[in-house]
N, C-alpha and C positions, 0 to 999 in steps of 0.2 A: 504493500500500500504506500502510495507517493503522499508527500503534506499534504499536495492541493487539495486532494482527497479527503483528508483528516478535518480540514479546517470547513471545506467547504460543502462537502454534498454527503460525506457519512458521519455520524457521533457514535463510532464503534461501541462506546461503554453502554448506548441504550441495551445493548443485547444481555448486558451485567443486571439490567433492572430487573425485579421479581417481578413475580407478575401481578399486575395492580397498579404499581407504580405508573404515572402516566410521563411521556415525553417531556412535555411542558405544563406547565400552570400558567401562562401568562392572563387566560381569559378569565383566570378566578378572582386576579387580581382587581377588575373592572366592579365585581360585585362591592367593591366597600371604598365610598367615596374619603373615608381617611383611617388613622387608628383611632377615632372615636367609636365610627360602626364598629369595628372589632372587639372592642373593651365592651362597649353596652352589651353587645348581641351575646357574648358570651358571658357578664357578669349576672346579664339576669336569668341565663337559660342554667348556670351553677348557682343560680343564690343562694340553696340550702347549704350546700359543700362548704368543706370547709380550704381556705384559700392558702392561706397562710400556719405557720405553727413559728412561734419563736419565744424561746425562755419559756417552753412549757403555757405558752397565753396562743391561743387561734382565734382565729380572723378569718370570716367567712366571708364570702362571696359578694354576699348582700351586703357587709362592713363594709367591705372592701369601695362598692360604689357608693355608699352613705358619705362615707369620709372623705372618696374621691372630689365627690361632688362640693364637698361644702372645703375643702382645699380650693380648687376650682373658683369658686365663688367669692371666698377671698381674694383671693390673686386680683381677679375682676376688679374686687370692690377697691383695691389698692393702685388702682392703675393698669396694671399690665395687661399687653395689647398683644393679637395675632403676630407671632414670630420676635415677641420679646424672650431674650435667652435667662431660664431658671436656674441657676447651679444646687446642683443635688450631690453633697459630700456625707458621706452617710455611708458606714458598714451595712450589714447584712440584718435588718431591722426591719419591722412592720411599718413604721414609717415610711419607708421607699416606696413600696409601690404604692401607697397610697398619695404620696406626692408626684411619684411617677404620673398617674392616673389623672391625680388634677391638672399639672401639668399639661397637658394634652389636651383634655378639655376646655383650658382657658385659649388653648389655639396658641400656647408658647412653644417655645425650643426647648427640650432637656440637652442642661450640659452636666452630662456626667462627670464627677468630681473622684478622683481616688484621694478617702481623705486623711492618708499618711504623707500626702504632699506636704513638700517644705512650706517654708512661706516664702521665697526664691523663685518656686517653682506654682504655688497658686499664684503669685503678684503676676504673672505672665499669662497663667490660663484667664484669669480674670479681664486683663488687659485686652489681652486678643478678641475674648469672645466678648466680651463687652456686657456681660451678665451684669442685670441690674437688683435680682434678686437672689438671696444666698440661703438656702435651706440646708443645718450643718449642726453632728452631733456635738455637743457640748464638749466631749473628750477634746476635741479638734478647733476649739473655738478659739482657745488662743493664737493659733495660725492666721487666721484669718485676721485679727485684731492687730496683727504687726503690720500687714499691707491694704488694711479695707480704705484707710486714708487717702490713696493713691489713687483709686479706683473707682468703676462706676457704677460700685452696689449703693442701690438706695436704701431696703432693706432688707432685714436678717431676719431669718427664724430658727431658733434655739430648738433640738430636740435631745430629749433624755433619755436614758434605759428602760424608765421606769414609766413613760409619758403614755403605756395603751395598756398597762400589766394590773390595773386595778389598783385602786385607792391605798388599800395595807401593802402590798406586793411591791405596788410601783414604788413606793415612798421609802422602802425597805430596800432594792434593790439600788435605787438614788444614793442611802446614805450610805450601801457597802461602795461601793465605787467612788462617791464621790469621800466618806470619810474614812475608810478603812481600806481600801486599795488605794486611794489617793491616784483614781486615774484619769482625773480631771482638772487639770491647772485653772491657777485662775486666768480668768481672765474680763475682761472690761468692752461690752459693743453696745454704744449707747444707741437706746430706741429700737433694741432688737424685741424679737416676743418671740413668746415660747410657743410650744406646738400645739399643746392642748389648748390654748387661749387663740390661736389662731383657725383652730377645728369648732370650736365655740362661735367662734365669732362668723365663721362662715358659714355655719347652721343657721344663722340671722338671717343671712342675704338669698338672694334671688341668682343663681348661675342660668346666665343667656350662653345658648349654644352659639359657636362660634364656625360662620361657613367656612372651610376648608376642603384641601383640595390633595389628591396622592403627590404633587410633584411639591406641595409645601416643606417646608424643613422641618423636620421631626427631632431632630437629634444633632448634638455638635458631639462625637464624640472622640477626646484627645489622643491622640500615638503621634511616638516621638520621629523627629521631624530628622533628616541627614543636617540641618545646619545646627541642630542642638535642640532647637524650640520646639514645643509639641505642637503640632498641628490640629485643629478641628477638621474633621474630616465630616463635611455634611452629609447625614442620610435622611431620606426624603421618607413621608407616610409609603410612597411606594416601593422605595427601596426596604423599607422594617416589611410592611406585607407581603413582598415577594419572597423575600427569606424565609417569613414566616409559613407562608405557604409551600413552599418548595420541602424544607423540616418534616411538614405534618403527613406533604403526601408520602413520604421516604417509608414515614411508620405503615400509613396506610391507616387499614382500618384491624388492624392487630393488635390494638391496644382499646377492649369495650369501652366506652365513654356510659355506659351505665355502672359499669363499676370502677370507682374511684383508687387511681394510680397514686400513689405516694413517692416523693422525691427527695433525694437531699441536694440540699443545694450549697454546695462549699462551695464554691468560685464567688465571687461578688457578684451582685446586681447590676452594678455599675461599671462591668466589664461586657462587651460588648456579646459575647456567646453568651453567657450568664443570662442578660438580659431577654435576648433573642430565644432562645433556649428552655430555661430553668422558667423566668418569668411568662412572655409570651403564648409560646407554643403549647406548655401548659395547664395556661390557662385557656386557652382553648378546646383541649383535652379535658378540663375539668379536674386537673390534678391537685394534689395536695404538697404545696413544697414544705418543709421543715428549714428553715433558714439557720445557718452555721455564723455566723458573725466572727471567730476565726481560727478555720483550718486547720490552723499549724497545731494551735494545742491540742492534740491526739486524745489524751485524754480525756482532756472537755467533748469532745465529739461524741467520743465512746461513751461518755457519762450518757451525753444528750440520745443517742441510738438508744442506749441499751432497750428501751422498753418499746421501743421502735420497729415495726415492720413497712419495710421499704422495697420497691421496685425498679429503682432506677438511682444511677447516681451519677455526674457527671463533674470531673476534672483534670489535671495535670499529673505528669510521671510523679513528680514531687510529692501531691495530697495522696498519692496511692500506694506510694513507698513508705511514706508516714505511717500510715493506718497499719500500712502489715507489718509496721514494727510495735503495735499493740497487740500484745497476747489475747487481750479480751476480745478486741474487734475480732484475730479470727477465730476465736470461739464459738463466736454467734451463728444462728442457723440462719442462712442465705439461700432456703428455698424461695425464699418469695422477690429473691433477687432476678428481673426479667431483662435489666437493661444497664452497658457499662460503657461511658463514651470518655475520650479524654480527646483533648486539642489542646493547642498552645504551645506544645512543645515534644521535642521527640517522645515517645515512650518507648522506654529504655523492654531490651526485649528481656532485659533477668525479671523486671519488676513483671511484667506482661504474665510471664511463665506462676511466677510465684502467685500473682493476683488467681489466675486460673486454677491453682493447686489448691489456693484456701476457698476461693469464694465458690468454682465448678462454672464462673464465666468470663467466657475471653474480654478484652479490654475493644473495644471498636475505634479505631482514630478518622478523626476527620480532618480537615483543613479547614482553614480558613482566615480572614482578615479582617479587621476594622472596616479598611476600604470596599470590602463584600457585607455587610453587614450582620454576619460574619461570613456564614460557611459556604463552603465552594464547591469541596468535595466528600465523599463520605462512602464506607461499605457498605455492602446491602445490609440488612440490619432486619434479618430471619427468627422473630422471638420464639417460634417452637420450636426451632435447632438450635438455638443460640447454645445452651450449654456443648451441642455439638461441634459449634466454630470453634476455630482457631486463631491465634492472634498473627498477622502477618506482616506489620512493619508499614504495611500501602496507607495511603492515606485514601483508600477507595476512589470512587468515581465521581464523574461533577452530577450536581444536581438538577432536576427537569431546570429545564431551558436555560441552563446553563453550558457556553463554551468555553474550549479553551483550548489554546494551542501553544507550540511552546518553537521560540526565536532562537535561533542561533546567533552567535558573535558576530559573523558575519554580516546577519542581519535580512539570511533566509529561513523559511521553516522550516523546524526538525524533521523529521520522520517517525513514524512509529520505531520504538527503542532506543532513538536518539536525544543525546541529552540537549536540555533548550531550555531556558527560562521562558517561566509559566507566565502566561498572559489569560487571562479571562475576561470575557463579555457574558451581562446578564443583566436583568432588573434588579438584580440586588446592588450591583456595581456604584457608587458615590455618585452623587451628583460633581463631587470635587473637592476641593480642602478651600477651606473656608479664607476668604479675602486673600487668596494664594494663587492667582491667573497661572506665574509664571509654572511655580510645583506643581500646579497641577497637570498643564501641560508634559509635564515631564513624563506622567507615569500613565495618561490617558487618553490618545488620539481620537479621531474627530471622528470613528466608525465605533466608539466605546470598548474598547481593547483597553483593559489594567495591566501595566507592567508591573509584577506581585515581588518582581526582585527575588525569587528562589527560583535555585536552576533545578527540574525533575526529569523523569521520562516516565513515558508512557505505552507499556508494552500493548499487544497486541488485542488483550481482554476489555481498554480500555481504562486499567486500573490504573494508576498517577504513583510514582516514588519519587520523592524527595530526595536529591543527590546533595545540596550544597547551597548556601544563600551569595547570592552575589551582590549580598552588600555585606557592611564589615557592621551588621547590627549583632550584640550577643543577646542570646535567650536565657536569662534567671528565673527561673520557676515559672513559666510561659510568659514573661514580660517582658518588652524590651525594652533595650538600655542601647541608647546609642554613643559608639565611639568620641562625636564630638563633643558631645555635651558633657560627658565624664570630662574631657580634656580641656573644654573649655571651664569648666569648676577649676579645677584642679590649679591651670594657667594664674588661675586670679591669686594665689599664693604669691607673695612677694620672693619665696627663696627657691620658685620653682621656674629652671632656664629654658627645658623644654620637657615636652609629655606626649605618650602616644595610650592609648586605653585598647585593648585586645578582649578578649573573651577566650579562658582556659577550661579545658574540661571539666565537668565535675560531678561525683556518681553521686550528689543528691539532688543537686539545682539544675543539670544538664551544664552549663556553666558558669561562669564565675569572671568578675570583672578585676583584670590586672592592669596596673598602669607603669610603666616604663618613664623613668624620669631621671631627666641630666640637671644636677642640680645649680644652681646660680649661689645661693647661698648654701656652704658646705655642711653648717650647721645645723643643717632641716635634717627633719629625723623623719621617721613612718609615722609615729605617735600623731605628731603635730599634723602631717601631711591628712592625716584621716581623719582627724578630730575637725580640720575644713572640710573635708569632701562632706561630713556628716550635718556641716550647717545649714548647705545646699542642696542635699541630694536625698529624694527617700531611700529606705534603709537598702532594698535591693540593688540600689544602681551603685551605692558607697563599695569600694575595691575591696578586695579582699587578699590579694596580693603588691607589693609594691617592690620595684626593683630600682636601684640606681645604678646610672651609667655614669662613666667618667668621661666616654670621648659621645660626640654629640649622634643622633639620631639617624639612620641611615634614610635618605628623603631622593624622589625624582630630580629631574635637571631643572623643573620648576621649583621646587626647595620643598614640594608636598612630601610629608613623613612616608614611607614607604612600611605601612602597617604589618602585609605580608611578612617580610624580612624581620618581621619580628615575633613571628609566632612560633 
């Protein structure tokens, strides 16, 4: 089979689809003039269900749009207009989707917030997207207090642990955190208000629906940028619905929607598969997600499973490795375990083997991107053989009405089994990166081809492998960390002469950020050099390695550091 072939008149991977699966969904997308159709039609048709589970308190279907709604309606009563951008900084919390939800209602933009961000690092999200309103949990409020001066929030809304957990519970869980964990600095943002007084207050008001349209903007949501800066990468009501729809047809109808799926949701909300995903999709399905607020501590998890029966769970090599190193986790009976997805980052095939030997089901990977909203690719995803799959490394097939072909160096198409960086065209694909003509142009030509910057191939079955990224971005626990922006932190060191930032292997994170430095001041030590990267940078992107050189950097005939030559 010649490319022209591949690109243009066959999608060899349709023959990979089960059966059910349809080619495209693009006509489906027509039926829901934005994602407000999608939220109502599905929160009233689950109103009994229960929607949410967190800290042991759930949140039903019907909450879900009561609270949406009168969110919503605040917002309104505040000012905020069709395509004014909301920042939502906030873990893995009942809160979320219901600001999520009003959000959208009021016909705003969510900008998703990750909010272990520095204050370096919001003072720039904020700037760029020009967010006037800041929805943010208390833990993280001091960040925001360092740089809301600068910027163009009008106002803030405080939320707390304990703000949906009921009256003794809530108030209880407030003063372990905030007086005996001590995990809430102070801090000072005058004329902010709290969440529950804002949920009050908008049960008061009247929410007018707001016309909207699939090509309006839905979403600013941040990934770091090659010049350092994170980028808003716009996705549109049609770009969230096409993914969304593409997801659901993959399952099919193998998943009863009369009886209710249960999910864990480790990844955050506010990451772009999570949201699409865990959130979304769903709820559409009618599921039940148990929200993890955070991951890493293992045993908190285990704590919160224990009494737990779950059907599906979805994340990185990292959260999976984690868990199987709790004795208790695989103790547990994982009959009623139906469904195992991870993305973000390789998964490593010991961890693959080992998940399959405790739990009895293989690990499924997809692809995907910010710029796709996310996902691209994926394996068929057979739930009454699934304990009979295997784990295989592919990042499976692309999704109905999705292409993709992949470019050679040269700058003709690959071939089938030939290696080529991945290009993809689809509804899901961005409208474009936000107030960025020139970047965008970079990675998106005029017939909507994404240049995804990973080089793969694509054997004959139509299945997609991941060979190599051809950019020098590193993956830390599925997030990326780009080389400049490490370097340019780093730079701002008075006793630092030069800097290159690389990504080293590493059998927990996948990798690990090293930084190469010729020093100016002989006197600069590692200590110091980290204790800066730490002021600037959230915790994953800070190095973990640091080497100094004595003779200067080995760079092109244009003086650019030559990154390679140093791995």
């Amino acid at each position: 089979m010649n490319a022209i072939s591949l690109e243009h008149t066959e999608r060899v991977w349709l023959n990979a689809y089960l059966p059910g699966v349809p080619a495209d969904i693009d006509a489906g997308i027509e039926d829901y003039p934005s994602l407000r159709e999608v939220f109502l039609e599905h929160l009233e048709k689950f109103r009994e269900r229960v929607a949410y589970v967190s800290i042991g308190t759930e949140m039903t279907y019907a909450d879900w749009q009561v609270q949406g709604i009168a969110f919503a309606a605040w917002l309104q009563g505040q000012g905020v207009q069709k395509g004014d951008r909301v920042a939502l900084m906030m873990p893995n919390c009942l809160q979320y989707p219901i600001c999520l939800l009003g959000t959208i209602l009021a016909g705003a933009v969510v900008v998703n917030v990750n909010p272990l961000y520095t204050a370096h690092e919001l003072k720039h999200l904020l700037k760029d997207s020009g967010a006037e309103t800041v929805v943010i949990f208390e833990n993280f409020a001091h960040t925001l207090e360092k740089v809301i001066a600068g910027s163009s929030v009008k106002r803030v809304v405080v939320a707390a642990i304990g703000d949906l957990l009921g009256s003794f519970k809530g108030a209880a869980m407030n003063f372990i955190l905030r007086r005996v964990q001590k995990q809430v600095p102070a801090f000072n943002l005058r004329g902010s208000v709290r969440f529950n007084q804002v949920l009050k207050q908008g049960r008061a008001l009247n929410h007018f629906p707001v016309d909207m349209h699939l090509d309006d903007l839905a979403f600013l949501q941040y990934t770091g940028g090659t010049t350092g800066d994170a980028k808003g990468v716009m996705l549109s009501h049609r770009n969230i619905i096409a993914n969304l729809l593409q997801a659901k047809a993959w399952v099919g109808d193998q998943l009863d929607q009369d009886k209710q799926e249960t999910n864990v949701t480790l990844l955050p909300l506010y990451h772009i598969f999570s949201l699409t995903v865990n959130c979304l999709m769903f709820m559409c399905l009618g599921g039940r997600n148990i929200l993890i607020a955070n991951p890493r501590d293992v045993k908190r998890v285990q704590m919160i499973l224990r009494k737990e029966r779950f059907n599906g769970i979805a994340g990185v090599n990292t959260l999976f490795n984690g868990l199987l190193e709790n004795k208790e986790f695989c103790a547990r009976d994982f009959s009623d375990l139906r469904m195992v997805i991870a993305g973000g980052m390789a998964t490593h095939t010991a961890v693959a083997k080992r998940w399959k030997d405790v739990t009895g089901l293989p690990i499924i990977e997809g692809y995907g991107l910010t710029e796709c909203s996310p996902v691209v690719s994926i394996s068929p995803i057979d739930i009454a053989r699934m304990r009979e799959m295997e784990f295989t490394g592919s990042i499976g097939v692309p999704l109905p009405s999705t292409w993709v072909r992949f470019m050679r160096e040269d700058g003709e198409l690959a071939d089938i089994g030939e290696q080529g960086e991945l290009q993809v065209r689809g509804p899901q694909v961005m409208q474009g990166y936000w107030q960025r003509p020139k970047e965008t142009a970079e990675v998106l030509d005029a017939e909507g081809w994404l240049s995804t910057g990973d080089i793969g191939v694509m054997d004959e079955r139509g299945y997609i492998r991941l060979v190599d990224r051809k950019k020098d971005m590193i993956l830390v626990s599925g997030f990326n960390v780009y080389p400049n922006e490490i370097e340019d932190v780093v730079a701002l060191h008075p006793g630092v002469g030069e800097v290159a930032a690389i990504g080293v292997e590493d059998g927990v994170t996948g990798e690990k950020v090293k930084i190469i430095v010729v020093r100016k001041d002989p006197s600069l030590t590692q200590e110091q050099l980290l204790a800066h990267c730490r002021e600037y940078l959230t915790g994953y992107k800070v190095p973990r390695y640091v080497e100094f050189r004595t003779t200067e950097l080995p760079k092109t005939t244009v003086g650019k550091v030559l990154r390679r030559a140093l791995r």
